[in-house]
C-alpha positions in Angstrom: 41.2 38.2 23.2 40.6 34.5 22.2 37.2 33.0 20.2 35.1 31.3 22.1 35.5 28.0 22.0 32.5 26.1 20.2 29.2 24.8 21.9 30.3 20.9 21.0 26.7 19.2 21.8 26.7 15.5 23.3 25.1 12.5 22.1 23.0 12.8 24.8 21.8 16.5 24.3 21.6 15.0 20.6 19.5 12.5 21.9 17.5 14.6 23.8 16.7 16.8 21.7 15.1 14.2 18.9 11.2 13.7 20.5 10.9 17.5 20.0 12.3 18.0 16.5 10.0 14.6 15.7 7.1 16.0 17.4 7.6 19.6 16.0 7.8 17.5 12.4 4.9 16.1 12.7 2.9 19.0 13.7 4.3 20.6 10.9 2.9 18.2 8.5 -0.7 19.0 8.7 0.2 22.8 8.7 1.7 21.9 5.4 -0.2 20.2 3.7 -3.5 22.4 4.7 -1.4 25.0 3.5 -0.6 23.2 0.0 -4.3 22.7 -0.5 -5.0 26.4 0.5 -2.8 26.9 -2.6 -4.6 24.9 -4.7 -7.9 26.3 -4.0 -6.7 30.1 -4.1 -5.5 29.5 -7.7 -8.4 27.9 -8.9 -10.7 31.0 -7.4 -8.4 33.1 -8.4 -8.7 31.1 -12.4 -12.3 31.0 -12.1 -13.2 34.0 -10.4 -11.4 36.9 -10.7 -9.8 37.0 -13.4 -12.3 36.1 -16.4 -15.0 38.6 -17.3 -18.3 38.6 -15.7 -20.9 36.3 -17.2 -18.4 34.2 -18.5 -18.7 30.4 -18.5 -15.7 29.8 -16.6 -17.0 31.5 -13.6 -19.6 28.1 -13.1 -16.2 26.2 -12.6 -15.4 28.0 -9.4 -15.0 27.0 -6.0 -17.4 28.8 -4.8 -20.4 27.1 -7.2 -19.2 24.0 -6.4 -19.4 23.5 -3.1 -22.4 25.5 -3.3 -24.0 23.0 -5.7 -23.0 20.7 -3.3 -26.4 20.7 -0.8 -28.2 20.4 -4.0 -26.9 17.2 -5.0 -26.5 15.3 -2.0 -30.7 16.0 -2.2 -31.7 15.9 -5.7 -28.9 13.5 -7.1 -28.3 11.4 -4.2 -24.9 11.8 -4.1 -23.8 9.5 -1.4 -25.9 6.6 -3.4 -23.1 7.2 -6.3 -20.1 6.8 -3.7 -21.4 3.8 -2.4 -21.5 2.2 -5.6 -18.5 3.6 -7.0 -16.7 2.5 -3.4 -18.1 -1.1 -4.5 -16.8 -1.3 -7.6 -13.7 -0.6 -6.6 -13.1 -2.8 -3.6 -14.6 -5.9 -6.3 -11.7 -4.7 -8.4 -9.3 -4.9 -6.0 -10.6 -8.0 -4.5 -10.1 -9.5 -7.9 -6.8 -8.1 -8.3 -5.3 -9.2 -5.1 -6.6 -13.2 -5.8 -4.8 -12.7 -9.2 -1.9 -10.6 -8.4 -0.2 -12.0 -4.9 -0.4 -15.8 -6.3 1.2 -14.8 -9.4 4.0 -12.3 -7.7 4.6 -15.2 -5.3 5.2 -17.7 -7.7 7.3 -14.9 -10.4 9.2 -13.7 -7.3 10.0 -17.8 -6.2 10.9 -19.2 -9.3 13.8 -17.4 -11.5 13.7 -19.1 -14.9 9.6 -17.9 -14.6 10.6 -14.4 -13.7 12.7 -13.7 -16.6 10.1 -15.6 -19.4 7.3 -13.4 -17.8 8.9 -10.4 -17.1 8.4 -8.9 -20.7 4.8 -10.7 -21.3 3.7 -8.8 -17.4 6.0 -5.5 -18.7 4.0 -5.2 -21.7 0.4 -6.2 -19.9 1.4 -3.2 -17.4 1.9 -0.2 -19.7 -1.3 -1.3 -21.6 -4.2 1.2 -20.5 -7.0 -0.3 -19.0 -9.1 1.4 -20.6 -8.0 0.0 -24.3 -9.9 -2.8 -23.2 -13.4 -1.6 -22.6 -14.8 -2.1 -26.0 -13.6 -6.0 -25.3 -14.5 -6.0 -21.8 -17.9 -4.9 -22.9 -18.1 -7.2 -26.0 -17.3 -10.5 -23.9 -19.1 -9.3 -20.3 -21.4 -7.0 -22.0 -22.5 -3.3 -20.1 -22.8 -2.6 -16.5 -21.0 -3.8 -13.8 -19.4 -7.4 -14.4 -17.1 -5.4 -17.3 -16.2 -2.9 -14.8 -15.1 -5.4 -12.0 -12.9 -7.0 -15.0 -11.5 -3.8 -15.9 -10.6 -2.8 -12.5 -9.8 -6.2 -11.5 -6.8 -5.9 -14.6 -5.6 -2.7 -13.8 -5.1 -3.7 -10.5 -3.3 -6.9 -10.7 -0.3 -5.7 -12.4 0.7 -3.6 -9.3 0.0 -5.8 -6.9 2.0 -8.9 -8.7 5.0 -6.6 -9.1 5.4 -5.6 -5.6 4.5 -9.2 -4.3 7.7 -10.6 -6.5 10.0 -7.4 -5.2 8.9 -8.9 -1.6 10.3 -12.4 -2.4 13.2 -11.0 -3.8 14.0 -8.7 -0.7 13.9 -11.8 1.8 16.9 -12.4 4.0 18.0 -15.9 2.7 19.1 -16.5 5.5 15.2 -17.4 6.4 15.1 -19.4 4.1 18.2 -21.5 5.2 16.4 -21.9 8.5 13.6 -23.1 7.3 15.2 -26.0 5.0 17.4 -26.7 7.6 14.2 -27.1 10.2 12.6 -29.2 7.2 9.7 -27.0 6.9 7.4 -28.0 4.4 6.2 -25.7 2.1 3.3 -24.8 3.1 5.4 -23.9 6.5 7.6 -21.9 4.5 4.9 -20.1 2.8 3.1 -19.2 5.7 5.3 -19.0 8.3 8.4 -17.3 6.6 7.5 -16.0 3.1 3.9 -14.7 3.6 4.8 -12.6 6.8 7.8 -11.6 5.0 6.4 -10.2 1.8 3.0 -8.8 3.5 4.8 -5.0 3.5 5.3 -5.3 0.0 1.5 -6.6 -1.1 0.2 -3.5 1.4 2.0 -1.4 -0.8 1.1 -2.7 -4.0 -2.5 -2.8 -2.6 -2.0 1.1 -2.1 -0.9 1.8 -6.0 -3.5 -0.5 -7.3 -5.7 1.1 -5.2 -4.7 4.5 -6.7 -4.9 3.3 -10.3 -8.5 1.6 -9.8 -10.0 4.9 -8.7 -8.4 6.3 -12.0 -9.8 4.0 -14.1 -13.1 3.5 -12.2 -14.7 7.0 -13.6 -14.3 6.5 -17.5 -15.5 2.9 -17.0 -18.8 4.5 -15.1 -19.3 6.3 -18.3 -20.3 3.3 -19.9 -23.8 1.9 -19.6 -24.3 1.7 -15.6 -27.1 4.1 -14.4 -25.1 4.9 -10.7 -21.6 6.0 -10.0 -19.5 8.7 -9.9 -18.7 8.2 -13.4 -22.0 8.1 -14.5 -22.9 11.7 -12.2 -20.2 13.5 -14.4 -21.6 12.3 -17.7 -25.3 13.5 -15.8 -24.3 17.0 -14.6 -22.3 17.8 -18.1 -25.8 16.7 -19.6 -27.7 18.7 -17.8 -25.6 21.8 -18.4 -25.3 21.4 -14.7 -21.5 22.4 -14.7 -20.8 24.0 -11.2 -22.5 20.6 -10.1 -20.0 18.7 -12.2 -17.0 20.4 -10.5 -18.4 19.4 -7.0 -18.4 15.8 -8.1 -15.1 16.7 -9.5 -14.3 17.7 -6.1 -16.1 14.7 -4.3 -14.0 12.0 -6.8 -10.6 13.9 -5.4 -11.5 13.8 -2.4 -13.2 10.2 -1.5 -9.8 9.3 -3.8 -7.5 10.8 -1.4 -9.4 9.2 1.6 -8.9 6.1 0.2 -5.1 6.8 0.2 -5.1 8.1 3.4 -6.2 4.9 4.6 -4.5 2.3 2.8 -1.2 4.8 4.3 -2.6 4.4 7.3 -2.6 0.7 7.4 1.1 0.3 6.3 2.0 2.9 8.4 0.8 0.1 11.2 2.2 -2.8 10.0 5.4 -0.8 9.3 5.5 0.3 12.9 4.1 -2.8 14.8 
């Protein structure tokens, strides 16, 4: 008795069978990631709940009194007030960093001998926290927001500039040939060939700076502003008001990953268009 001979499948059947493993992909996903976040949440009950004694301080950490302090401040604290004007602040700071960051990363990226003087001054400038310049920030712009905008505004533009130069370097020369060779001025070449070519790489360094603004933002809102998110923490810990600071806690994590969400949404569509 022989072995079967194998099943050899076709390109076709191969080809066929691709929309359903994609689509059963991307209904995994969700599942996922609901189910990662499920995680999350069971271990934190699980820390704050059941294991420590009753009466214990920890238990006002929970899950469970947070979101159920969470009514209570959307009324009393005004909750969505402080997201606005947390949301402002940020999108000033990234306004400020993209005006700073894409000119510079377009002219690091364009000229070589300037890429290799800067690259150690913009290295060091990177790994510098932010926040190691807030008592200057707040010397020179003194408190409240015009020192936050600067802050934000730095710790974005790093980012930003890096990936705008790594988009200059990835373009196909050949581009570039054609554009010389159709005697485009450089205005033409910067808006017809290197702007378009690059904008994948700015969205992306949009998206980190994004990331490391909302980082930043909350320590900075601990500093003389009367409204934020920032300033709610330092408000609730005041008050003693602590299963109210872990639902701003969650409130920061999630508006954060919202905003993520959406600037990966938006390169998503350019990367698909």
């Amino acid at each position: 008795m022989t072995d079967a001979a194998p099943v050899v499948r076709l390109p076709r059947e191969r080809a066929q069978g691709a929309p359903a493993r994609l689509a059963l992909r991307w209904s995994a996903g969700p599942v996922l990631g609901l189910a990662g976040l499920g995680g999350l949440f069971a271990a934190w009950f699980v820390g704050t709940d059941l294991l420590p004694p009753a009466g214990s301080l920890i238990r006002q950490f929970s899950p469970v009194a947070a979101l159920a302090s969470l009514p209570d401040l959307v009324r009393n604290e005004d909750l969505l007030t402080h997201v606005a004007v947390s949301l402002t602040r940020v999108l000033v700071g990234l306004l400020i960093a993209i005006v700073a960051g894409v000119p510079l990363g377009l002219a690091v990226g364009s000229w070589r001998p300037l890429d290799t003087a800067t690259a150690p001054a913009l290295q060091l400038l990177r790994m510098t926290s932010p926040l190691s310049w807030m008592p200057i920030a707040v010397m020179i712009f003194g408190l409240g927001d015009r020192a936050i905008y600067v802050l934000l505004g730095f710790a974005g533009t790093w980012p930003v500039a890096l990936s705008t130069a790594a988009g200059v370097h990835a373009l196909d020369p050949r581009w570039i040939m054609l554009g010389r060779s159709l005697a485009a001025t450089r205005r033409e070449m910067l808006m017809r060939i290197v702007l378009p070519g690059v904008l994948g790489h700015v969205l992306t360094g949009i998206r980190l700076a994004i990331g490391i603004a909302w980082i930043v933002l909350v320590p900075c809102e601990m500093l003389g502003v009367s409204a934020g998110l920032g300033y709610l923490i330092l408000n609730t810990r005041d008050s003693l008001a602590y299963s109210e600071l872990m639902a701003v806690v969650l409130v920061i994590g999630f508006t954060g990953f919202a905003l993520d969400a959406a600037a990966r949404g938006v390169l998503g569509l350019w990367r698909g268009r």
